[in-house]
C-alpha positions as CSV (number, residue, x, y, z in Angstrom):
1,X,122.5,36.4,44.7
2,X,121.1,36.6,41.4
3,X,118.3,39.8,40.8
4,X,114.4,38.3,40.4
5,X,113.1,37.1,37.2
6,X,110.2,39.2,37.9
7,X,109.5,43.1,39.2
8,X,107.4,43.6,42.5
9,X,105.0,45.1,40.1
10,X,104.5,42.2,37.9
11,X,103.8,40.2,41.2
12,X,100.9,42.6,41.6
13,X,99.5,42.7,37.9
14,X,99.5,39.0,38.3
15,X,97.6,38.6,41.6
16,X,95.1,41.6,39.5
17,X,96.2,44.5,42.1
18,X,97.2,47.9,40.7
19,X,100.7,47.6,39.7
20,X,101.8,51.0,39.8
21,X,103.8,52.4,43.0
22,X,100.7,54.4,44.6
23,X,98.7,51.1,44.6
24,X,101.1,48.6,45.6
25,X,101.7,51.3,48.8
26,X,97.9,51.3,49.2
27,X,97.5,47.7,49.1
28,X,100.6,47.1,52.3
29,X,99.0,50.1,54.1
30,X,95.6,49.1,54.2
31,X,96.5,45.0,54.8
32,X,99.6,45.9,57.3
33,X,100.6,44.6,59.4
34,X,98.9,40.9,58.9
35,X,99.2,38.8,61.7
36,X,102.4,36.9,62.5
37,X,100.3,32.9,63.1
38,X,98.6,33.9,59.7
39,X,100.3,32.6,56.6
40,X,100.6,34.8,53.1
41,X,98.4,32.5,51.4
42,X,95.9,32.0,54.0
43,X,95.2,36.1,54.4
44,X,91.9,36.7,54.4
45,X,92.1,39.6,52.0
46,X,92.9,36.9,48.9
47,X,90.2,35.9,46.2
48,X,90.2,32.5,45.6
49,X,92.1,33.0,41.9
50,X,94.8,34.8,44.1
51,X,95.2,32.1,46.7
52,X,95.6,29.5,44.3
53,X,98.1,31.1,42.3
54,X,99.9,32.0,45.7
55,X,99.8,28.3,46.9
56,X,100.9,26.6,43.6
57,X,103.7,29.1,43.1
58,X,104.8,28.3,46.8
59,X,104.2,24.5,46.1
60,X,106.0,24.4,43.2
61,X,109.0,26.9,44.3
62,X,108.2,29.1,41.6
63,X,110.2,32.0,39.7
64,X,107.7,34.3,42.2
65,X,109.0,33.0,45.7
66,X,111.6,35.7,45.7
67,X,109.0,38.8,45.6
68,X,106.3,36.5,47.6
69,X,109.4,36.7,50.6
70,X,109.4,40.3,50.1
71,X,105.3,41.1,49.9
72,X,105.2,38.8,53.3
73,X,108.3,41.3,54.6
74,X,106.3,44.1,53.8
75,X,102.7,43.0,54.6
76,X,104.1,42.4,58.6
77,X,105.9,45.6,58.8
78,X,103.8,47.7,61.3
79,X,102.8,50.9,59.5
80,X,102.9,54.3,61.5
């Protein structure tokens, strides 16, 4: 299995999150766990910008499907 194009921070800096390791663990905690029938892109914490880049990367099996995988992983992970 080949290593991402992209970093799991980059995925955040796209989206406009905070990129560094305190605000990507910020971000999971306070959206964990999401809902199992909801979707990644249809989360209801998404900005429209976000959503649409989420859904055409999806659509169009994009270099960020890998890291999208792993944000979903991590978003249904229940925190303690």
């Amino acid at each position: 299995m080949e290593a991402p194009i992209h970093k799991f921070s980059e995925l955040f800096k796209q989206l406009g999150l905070a990129d560094d390791p305190v605000g990507i663990d910020q971000f999971i905690t306070s959206h964990s766990p999401l809902k199992s029938e909801v979707k990644l892109v249809d989360a209801p914490f998404w900005n429209d910008a976000q959503r649409a880049f989420l859904r055409d990367s999806i659509g169009d099996d994009a270099d960020w499907a890998e890291l999208f995988d792993q944000l979903n992983e991590a978003l249904r992970r229940p925190r303690k």
